[in-house]
N, C-alpha and C positions, 0 to 999 in steps of 0.2 A: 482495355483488352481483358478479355476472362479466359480463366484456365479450366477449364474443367475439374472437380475435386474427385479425387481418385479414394474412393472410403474404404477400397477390396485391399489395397496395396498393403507389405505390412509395417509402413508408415503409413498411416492416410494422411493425404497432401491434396494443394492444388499448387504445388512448383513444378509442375512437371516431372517428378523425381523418376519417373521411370527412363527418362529421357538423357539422363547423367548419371551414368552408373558408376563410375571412381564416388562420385557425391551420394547416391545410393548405399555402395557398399561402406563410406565411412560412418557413417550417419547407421546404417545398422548395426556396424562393428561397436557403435559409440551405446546402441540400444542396453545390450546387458547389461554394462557397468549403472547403464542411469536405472535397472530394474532391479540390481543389488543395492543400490543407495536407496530404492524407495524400502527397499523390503528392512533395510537396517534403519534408516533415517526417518521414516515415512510413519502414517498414522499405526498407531500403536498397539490400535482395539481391535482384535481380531473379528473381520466380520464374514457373514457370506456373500452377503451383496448389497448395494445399496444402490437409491433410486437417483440416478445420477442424470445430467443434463449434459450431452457432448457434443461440440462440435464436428460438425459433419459439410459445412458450407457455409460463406461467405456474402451470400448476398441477405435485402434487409427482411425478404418473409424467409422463415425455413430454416436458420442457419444452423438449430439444433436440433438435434432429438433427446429424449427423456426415455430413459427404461432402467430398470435392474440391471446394472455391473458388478461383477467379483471388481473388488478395486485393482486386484494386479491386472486384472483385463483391461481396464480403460483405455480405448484409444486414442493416447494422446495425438497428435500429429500438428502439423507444420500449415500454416494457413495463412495468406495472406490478402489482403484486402484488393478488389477490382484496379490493375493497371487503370491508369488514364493516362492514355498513351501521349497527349497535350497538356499532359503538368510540367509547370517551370517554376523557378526556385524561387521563392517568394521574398525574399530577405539576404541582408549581406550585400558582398563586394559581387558576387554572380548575381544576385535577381532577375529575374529574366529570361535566367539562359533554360535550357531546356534539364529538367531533375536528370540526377546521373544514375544510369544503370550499372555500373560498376563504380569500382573505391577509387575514389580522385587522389592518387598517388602521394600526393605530400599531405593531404589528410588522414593515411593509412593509419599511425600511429594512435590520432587522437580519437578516431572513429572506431575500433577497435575497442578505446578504452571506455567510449561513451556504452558500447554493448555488453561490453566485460560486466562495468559495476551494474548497468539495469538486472543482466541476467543473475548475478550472483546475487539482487534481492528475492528472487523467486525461491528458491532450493530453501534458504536461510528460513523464510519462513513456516514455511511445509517441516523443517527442524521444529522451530519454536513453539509450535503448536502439535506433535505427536501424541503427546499425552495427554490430552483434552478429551480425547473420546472415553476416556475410562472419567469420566466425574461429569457428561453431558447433562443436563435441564430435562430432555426430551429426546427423543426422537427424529421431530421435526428440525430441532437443534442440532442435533447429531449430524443428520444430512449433510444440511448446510456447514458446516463445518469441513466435511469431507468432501465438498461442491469448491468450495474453496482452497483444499489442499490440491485436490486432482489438477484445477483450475491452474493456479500456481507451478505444478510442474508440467503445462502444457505450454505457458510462457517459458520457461527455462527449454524449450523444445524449441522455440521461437526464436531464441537467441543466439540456442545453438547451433541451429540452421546457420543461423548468417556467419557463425564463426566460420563453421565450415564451408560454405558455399565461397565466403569473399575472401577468406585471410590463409589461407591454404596452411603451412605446416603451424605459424602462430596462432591461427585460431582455435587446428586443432588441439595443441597446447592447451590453450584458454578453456577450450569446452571440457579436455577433463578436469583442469585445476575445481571448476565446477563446482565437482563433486567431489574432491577432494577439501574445500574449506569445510569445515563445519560452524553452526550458530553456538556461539560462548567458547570456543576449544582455546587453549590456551595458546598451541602452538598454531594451527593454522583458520583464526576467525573469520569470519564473512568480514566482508571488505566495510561498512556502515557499521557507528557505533550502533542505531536504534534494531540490526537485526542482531546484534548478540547480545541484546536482553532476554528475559526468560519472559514465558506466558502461561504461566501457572494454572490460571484458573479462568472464567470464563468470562469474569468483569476484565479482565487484561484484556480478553480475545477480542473482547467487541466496540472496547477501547483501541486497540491495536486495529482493526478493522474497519474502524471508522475515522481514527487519524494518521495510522501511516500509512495504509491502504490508499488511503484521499493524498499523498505526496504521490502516492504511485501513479494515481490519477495527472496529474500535474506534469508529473515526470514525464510519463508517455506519452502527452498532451505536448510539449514540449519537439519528442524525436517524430514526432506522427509531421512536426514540421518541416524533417530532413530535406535538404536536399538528394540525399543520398534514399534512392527512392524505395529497395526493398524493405531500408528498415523503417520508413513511415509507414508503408501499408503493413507492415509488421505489427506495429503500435496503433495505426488504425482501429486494429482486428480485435486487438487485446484487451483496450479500450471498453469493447462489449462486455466482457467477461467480467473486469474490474465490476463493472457494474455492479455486480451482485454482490463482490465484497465489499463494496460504502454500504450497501443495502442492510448487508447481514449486520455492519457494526451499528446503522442509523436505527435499525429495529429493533437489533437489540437492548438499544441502551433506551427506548422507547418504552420498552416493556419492563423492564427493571426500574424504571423511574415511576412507572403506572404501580407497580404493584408496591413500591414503598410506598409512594402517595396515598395508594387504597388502605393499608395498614397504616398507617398516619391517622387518617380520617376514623378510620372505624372504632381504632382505641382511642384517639384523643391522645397521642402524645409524637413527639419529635424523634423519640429515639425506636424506631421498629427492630433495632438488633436481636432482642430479645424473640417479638415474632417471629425471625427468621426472611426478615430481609435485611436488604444492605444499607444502611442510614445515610442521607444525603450529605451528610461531608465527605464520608467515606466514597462515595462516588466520584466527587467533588476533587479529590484527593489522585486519585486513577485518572481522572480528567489531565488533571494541574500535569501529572508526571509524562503521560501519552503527548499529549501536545506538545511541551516544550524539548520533548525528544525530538517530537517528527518536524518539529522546527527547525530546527540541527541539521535534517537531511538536508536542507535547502543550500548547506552550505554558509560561507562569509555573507556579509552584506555584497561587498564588493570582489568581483573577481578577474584577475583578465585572462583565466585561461575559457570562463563563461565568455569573455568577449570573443575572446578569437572562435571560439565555438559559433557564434551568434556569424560573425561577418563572414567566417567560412562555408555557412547556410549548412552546417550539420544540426546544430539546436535552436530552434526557432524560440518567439515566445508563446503563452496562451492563449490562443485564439488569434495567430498571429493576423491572420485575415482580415479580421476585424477592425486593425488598429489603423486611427486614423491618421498616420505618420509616413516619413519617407521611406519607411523597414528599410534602414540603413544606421540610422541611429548617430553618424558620424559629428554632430553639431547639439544634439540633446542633451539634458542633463537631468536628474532625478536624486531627489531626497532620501538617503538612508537613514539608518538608524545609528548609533553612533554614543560613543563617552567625549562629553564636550567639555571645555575648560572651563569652569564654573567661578574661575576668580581663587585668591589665596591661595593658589596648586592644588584646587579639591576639582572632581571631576564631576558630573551630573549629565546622567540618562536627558541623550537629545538628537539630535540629528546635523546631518552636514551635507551640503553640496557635492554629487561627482559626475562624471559625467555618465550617461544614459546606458553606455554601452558595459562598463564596467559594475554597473548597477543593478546587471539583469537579474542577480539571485534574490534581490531584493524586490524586484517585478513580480517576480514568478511567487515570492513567500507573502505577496500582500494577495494576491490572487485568490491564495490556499487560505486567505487565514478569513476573507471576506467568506469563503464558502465553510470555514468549520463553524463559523458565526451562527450562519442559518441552522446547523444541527442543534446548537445550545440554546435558541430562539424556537425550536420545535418543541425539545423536551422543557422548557420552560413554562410552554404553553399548556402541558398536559399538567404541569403543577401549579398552574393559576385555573383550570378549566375543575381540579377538585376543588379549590378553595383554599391551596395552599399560598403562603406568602413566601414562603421558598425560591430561593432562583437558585442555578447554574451559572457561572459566568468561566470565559476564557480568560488564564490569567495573563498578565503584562508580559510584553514578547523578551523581554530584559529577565523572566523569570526562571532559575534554573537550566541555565543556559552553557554548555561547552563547545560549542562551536561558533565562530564570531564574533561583533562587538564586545557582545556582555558576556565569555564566555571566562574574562578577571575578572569580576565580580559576582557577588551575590545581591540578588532583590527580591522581594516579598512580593507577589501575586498581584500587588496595586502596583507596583513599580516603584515603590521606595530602597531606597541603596541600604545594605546593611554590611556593619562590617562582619567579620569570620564569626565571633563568637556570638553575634546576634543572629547568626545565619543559624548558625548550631542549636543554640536553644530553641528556637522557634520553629525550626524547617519541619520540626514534625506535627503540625498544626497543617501543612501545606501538603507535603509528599505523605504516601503510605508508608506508614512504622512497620516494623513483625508485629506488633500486635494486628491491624488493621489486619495484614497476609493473611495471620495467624482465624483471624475471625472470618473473612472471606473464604479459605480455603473449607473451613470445617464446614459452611454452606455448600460445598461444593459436593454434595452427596448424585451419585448417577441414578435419573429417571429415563429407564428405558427398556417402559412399556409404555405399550399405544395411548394413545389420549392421556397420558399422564404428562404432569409438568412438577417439575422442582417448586417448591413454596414460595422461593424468592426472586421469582419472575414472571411477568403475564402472559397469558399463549398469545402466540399472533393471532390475526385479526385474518389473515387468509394462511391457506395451504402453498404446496410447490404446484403448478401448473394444474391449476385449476384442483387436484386432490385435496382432501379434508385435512385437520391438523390431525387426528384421529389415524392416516394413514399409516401402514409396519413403511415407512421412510427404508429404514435401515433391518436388512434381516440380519441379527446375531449368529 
């Protein structure tokens, strides 16, 4: 069943919104406060407009437009993906029955909390990233950057919809706490340790954007399997959008690896700092840290409030469709990850038996880590296709770890156990130092004129929608 998308409204929707007007008028009430936090929170770089892509509809030709936006104008709005008025719940103790259009009452609580933490990674980021525009590569850079902020807060739109639409005085609660956490605050943080890191500079951003972006991936891949049917066409929808941010972090770090490679080659030496790019440990480094953060999101190995989520058919798995099982899970069992009894009461990085259902974080993080493989197997290829002997690798899932198994201990990037004080001398071989920041950041000089690019990166290979790299992206 399709709704027609209403673009004149001033939410543009396709939920009907004209049609619920108590949900109209909170959902506008809710508008200012969320257009004071962009205006405090929000990108930083004063602009007049920029060349922005917005949602406007939901089906697969057409669903955007592209043009010049002042960014306070952007219309975010509320979208959600094609009812199929014969979907039934694919997973769990219900499979079968028919998806629910309202909140299955003794679900209330946990379904709430599954939209709470989604939606409070969207704002958190759109924080982490406001000051990026003032030290941008390019233009074209620039953009995209702001394509993804916008992006970002049109999910936090998505969210808040369902607070308000399904959970009536506690959602509306939830949707201002919202805006109320801030990313790193002392007193009131984003809920995930990986959004109150900071992102400094724009080897973070595209690290950040190609590996905890790629959990979000996952993540929404996961609720797209709800039983609970608005918030999977919810996550459906979003899914699209995501796209562009794996894109912005896969291209980026594509181009940054091409042009240290290109300065490698041309001078004959290993270390291009000095030319004014970023030397491949130091990349290597930004790798090692972004990863084993967005590892962390996935949670334990084990968990059973992931079960009960799974049987209750609020979180499905990836591509649960697909799987050739009874999506029930009740008799399965699957291998984690795990500190195992190594003999003499020493312990040693290994894995253990549980069963399937209790296991599911552990599903879902072999899934993510198969697909962050292929991005390190891509720029890999560009440093064998110069001639370099150089690799990238991902390091051991045991590495730099707080959440989980390995999250008492410390291990080195191969996955060897170290104790504290070998953890300490060494970790700075592995993680970015202040000095490493300290050298990245002074790169981070702002190029923003047309056709212009920063030294320590290589333009893309195409424009936004068909336009040149050379295009005014963003007018000042």
């Amino acid at each position: 069943m399709t709704i027609a998308s209403d673009y004149s409204e001033k939410i543009p929707n396709n939920v009907g919104l004209a049609d619920d007007r108590r949900l109209q008028r909170a959902l506008e009430a809710w508008q200012p406060n969320f257009l004071s936090w962009w205006e405090s929170m929000g990108p930083a770089l004063p602009t007049q407009d920029v060349y922005l892509r917005t949602a406007v509809n939901v089906g697969r030709e057409g669903w955007a437009h592209f043009g010049f936006v002042p960014m306070r104008d952007y219309r975010w709005g509320i979208f959600l993906a094609e009812r199929d008025a014969g979907r039934r719940i694919g997973f769990g103790e219900h499979k079968g029955e028919p998806a629910c259009q309202k909140v299955p009452g003794e679900y209330r609580s946990d379904l709430r909390r599954l939209i709470v933490v989604q939606g409070d990674t969207e704002p958190a980021s759109v924080e982490q990233q406001r000051n990026l525009g003032a030290t941008a590569p390019s233009l074209y850079d620039l953009r995209n950057l702001f394509q993804v902020n916008v992006e970002e807060g049109r999910h936090l739109w998505a969210m808040v919809y369902l607070l308000q639409a399904y959970f009536g005085r506690d959602g509306r609660d939830e949707a201002e706490e919202l805006l109320h956490r801030n990313s790193g605050s002392e007193d009131s943080p984003r809920i995930l340790g990986a959004f109150n890191e900071e992102t400094p500079d724009w080897l973070s951003f595209y690290m950040f954007t190609y590996f905890t972006d790629r959990d979000g991936k996952y993540q929404l891949g996961t609720l797209k399997e709800s039983a609970f049917d608005p918030l999977s066409r919810t996550c459906e929808f979003m899914l699209k959008e995501e796209a562009h941010h794996m894109m912005v972090g896969t291209t980026g770090v594509d181009r940054m690896v091409e042009r240290t490679a290109q300065l490698m080659i041309e001078h004959d030496t290993d270390d291009p700092g000095p030319l004014g790019a970023i030397p491949l440990p130091v990349i290597q480094k930004y790798l090692n840290f972004h990863y084993s953060v967005s590892l962390d999101l996935f949670g334990g190995e084990t968990s059973t409030n992931v079960a009960n989520y799974y049987t209750a058919g609020l979180k499905g798995r990836w591509l649960e469709g697909r799987r050739a099982d009874d999506h029930r899970l009740s008799s399965d069992s699957i291998m984690v990850d795990a500190l195992v009894d190594a003999g003499n009461g020493e312990r040693s990085i290994g894995q253990t038996e549980v069963e399937a259902l209790t296991g599911l974080n552990t599903d879902l993080r072999r899934e993510y880590i198969r697909d962050c493989a292929s991005g390190v197997s891509r720029w890999n290829k560009i440093l064998a296709e110069a001639g370099l002997p150089h690799r990238l690798q991902l390091p051991h899932a045991a590495f730099n770890r707080q959440v989980g198994a390995f999250a008492g201990i410390e291990a080195s990037p191969d996955g060897e156990m170290l104790t504290a004080d070998e953890w300490d001398r060494r970790k700075g071989a592995w993680l970015p130092t202040d000095v490493d920041k300290t050298f990245v950041r002074s790169l981070m000089r702002p190029v923003h004129e047309r056709g212009k690019i920063a030294a320590w990166i290589a333009p893309p290979r195409n424009g936004i929608n068909g336009k040149p790299f050379d295009y005014d992206y963003v007018r000042l």
